[in-house]
N, C-alpha and C positions, 0 to 999 in steps of 0.2 A: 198572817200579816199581809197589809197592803204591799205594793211593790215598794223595795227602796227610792225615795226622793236624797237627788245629789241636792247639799247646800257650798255655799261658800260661806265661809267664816273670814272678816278679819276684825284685826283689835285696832286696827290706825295706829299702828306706831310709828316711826321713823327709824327707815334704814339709814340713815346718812345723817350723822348730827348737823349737818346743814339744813336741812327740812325746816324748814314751820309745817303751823299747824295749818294753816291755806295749803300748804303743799302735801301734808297729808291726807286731807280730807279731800282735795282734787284726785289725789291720787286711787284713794279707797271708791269713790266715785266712778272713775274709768272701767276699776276689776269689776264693780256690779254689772256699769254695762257690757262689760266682756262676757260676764254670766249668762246676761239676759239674753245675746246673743247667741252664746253657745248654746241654751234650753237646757241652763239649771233652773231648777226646780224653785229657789228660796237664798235665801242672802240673808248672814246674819251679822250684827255689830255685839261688842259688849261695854257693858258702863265701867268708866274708871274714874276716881279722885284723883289728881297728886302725884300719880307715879305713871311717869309718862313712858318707863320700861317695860310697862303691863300694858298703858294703855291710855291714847289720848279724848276721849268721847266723855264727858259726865252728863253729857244729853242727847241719848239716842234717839227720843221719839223726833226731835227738832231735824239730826241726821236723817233718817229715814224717811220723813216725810219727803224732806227734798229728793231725797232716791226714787221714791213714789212718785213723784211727777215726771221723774225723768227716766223711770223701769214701767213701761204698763201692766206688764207678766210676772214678774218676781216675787212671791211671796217674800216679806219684810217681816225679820225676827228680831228680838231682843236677847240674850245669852250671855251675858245677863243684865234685868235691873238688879240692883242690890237691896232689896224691899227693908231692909232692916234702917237704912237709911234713907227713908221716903216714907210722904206722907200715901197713903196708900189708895185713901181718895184721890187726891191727884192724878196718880199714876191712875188709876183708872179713869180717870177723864181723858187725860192724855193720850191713855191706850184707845178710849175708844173715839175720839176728834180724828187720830190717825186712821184708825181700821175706815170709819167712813170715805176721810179723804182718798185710800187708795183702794176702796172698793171692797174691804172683806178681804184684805191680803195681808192684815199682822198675825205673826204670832208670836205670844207673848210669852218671854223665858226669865223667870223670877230665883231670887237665891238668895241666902244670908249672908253671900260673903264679902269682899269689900278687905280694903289695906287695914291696918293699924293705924295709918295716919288717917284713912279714911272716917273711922271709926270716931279719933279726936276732932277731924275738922268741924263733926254735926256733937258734936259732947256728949259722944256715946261711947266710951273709953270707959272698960271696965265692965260694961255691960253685957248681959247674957242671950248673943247673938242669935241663937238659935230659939229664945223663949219669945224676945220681943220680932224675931223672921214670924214664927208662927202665931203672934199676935196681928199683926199687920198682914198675912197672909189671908186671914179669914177674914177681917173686912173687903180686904181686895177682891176676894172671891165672892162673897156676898153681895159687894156692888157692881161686879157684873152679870153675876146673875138675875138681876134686877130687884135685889130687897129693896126695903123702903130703908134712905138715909134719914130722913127728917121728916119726919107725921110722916103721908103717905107720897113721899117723893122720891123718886128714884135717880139713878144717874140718868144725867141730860149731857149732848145724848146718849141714849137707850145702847148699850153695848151690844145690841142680837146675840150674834152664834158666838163670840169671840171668850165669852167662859170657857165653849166647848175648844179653844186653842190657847187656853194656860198651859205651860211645860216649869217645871219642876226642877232646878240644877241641883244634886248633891252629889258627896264622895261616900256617903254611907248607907248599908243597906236599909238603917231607920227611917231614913229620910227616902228612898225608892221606895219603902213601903206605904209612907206616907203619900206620897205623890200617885201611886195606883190607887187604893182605896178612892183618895177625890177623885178618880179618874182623870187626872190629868196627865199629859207628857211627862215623860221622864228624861232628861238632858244629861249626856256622860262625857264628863272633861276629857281633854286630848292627854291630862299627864293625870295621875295618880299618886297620894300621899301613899306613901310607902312607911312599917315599923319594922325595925330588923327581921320579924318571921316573912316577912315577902321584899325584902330588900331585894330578892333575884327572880321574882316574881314577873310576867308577862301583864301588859296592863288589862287587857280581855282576861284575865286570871284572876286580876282584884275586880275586876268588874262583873266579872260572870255572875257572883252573889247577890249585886244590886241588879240584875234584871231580873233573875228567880226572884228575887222579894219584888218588885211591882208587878211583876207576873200575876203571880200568886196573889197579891190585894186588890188587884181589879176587879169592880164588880161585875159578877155575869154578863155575858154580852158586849162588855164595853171594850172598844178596840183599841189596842195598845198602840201606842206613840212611843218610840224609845231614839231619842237624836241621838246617835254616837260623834263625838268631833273628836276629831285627828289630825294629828300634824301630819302634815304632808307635801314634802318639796319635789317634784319632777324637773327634772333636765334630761336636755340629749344624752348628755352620758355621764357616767358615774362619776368621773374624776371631779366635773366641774358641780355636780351637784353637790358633792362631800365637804370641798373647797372654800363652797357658798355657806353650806349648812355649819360647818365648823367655825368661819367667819361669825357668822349670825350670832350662833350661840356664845360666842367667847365676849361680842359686842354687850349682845344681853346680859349676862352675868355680869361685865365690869356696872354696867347701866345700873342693873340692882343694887350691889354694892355700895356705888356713887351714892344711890337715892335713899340707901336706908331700906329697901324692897323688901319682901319675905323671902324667904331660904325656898329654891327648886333645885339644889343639887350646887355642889363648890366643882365643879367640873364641866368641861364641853362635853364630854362622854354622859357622864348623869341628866345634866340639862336637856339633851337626845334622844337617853333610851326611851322616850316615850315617840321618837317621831318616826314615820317610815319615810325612806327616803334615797333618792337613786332615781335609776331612767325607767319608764315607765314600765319594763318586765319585773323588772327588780321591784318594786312598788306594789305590783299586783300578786305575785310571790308571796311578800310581805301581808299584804293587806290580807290573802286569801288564810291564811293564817289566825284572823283574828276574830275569835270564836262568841265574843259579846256583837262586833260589826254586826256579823250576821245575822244575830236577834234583831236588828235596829229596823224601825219602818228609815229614817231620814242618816245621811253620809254625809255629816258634816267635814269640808274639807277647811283649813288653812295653817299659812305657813310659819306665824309664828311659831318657837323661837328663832325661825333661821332669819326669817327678814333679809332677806336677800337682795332685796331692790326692786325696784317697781317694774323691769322688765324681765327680770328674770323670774317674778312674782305672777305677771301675764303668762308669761310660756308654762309657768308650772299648770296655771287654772285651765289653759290651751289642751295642754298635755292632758290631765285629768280628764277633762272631758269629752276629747276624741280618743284617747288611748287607754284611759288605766279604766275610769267607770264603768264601760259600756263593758269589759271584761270581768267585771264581778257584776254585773245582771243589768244595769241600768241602763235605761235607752231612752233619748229624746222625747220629748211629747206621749208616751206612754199613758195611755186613762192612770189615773189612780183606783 
């Protein structure tokens, strides 16, 4: 594999129910540039309807673009569109009006998944999420490969290389097998659906399966992409990161509840076990531990669910990037 590429990940939520949505998206704005300056790699947003405890964005490429004017270095990811609710010609026009505007710097992270509400607001409630993802999926992929959409017309503009930066989001090894075979990225969530046989399971434990399956479906030759994202909170020292993170999460759960959300755990402890979290040894400890990471070409970092605050959220991305990455292999400006 290539060398690990650091991302940052956030979802724009607000830590302070005082927040608008100007002050989230200011805010998510600053962390990129803080990114760009520290020499991450890639900066990623994800799509939400409705439920602004998961996430305030339902138009990422509109988000990004403006990041692109204002990041000249940062590759620009998506994690996800929700393709099952999009038209998927669209989104490939979308995807490729951006990839031009910032030079060949999107890449593109598609998935089935999406709220319940989500699903009712577009009147697809009831529907066979994963039948009508992989309908929509192969147009998408068709039109950026440059089939013809109508008599001999292609997408305009012309998407280039940016097929070759499709990624893949699932939780099951069907769907990483899927995702290798097309050769495209494979995307592994920061939490993990867990059934009572892995209730005490490590999340690199349910994950290990879905990279040996895209492993193994790649065609000969083709270089694997495997994003791991992780929660991941650093502070100066433990007491106050725990503080924060136990905050966040107690926030986020009541948030859910409020909203009618999906189930991630009835606990601050459950809602957690999936995040590493402490001062930057403690982190790196943790992290050197997690045995899918280390399959991954790309380190995706962010903090939800702890949502800490927006400057406690800079010192985390600070911290990662002069202290915890560069000790699990990673280092500025490096060739790929």
């Amino acid at each position: 594999m290539t060398r690990q590429r650091l991302g940052l990940f956030t979802r724009l939520v607000r830590s302070d129910e005082s927040e608008d949505s100007a002050t989230v998206y200011r805010h998510a704005l600053e962390q990129f540039d803080l990114a760009e300056r520290l020499g991450y790699d890639a900066a990623w947003v994800a799509q939400h309807h409705l439920d602004p405890a998961e996430g305030g964005l339902p138009s990422p490429f509109v988000f990004l673009a403006h990041a692109a004017a204002r990041n000249p270095r940062l590759r620009l990811g998506t994690a996800i569109v929700t393709l099952a609710l999009e038209d998927p010609i669209r989104v490939a026009e979308d995807a490729a009006v951006l990839d031009v505007l910032s030079g060949g710097r999107l890449e593109i992270g598609v998935g089935a998944g999406g709220s319940k509400h989500a699903f009712e607001l577009f009147d697809l409630a009831g529907t066979d999420r994963q039948q009508v993802y992989a309908e929509k999926l192969a147009v998408l992929t068709a039109a950026l490969g440059g089939a013809p959409l109508v008599g001999e017309r292609g997408l305009n503009p012309p998407a280039a290389t940016l097929r070759n930066r499709l990624w893949q989001a699932t939780f099951s090894a069907a769907g990483a097998h899927r995702a290798g075979l097309a050769g495209d990225g494979l995307l592994l969530s920061k939490a993990q659906p867990r059934d009572p046989a892995t209730a005490d399971a490590t999340l690199w434990e349910i994950q290990e399966p879905l990279v040996a399956a895209y492993l193994a479906a790649l065609p000969e030759g083709a270089a694997p992409r495997i994003g791991a994202s992780r929660g991941v909170f650093v502070a100066d020292d433990h007491d106050t990161a725990w503080r924060l993170a136990e905050r966040g999460a107690a926030r986020f759960l009541e948030q859910l509840r409020r909203n009618g959300g999906p189930e991630v755990g009835g606990t601050v402890e459950e809602a957690l076990r999936d995040s590493f979290i402490g001062t930057p040894g403690e982190v790196v400890a943790k992290l050197s531990a997690d045995t899918a990471l280390r399959r991954s070409t790309d380190f995706i970092v962010q903090v939800h669910p702890v949502d800490p605050g927006h400057e406690a959220t800079l010192r985390s991305i600070e911290l990662i990037a002069t202290k915890v990455a560069p000790q699990l292999g990673w280092r500025e400006g490096m060739k790929q």
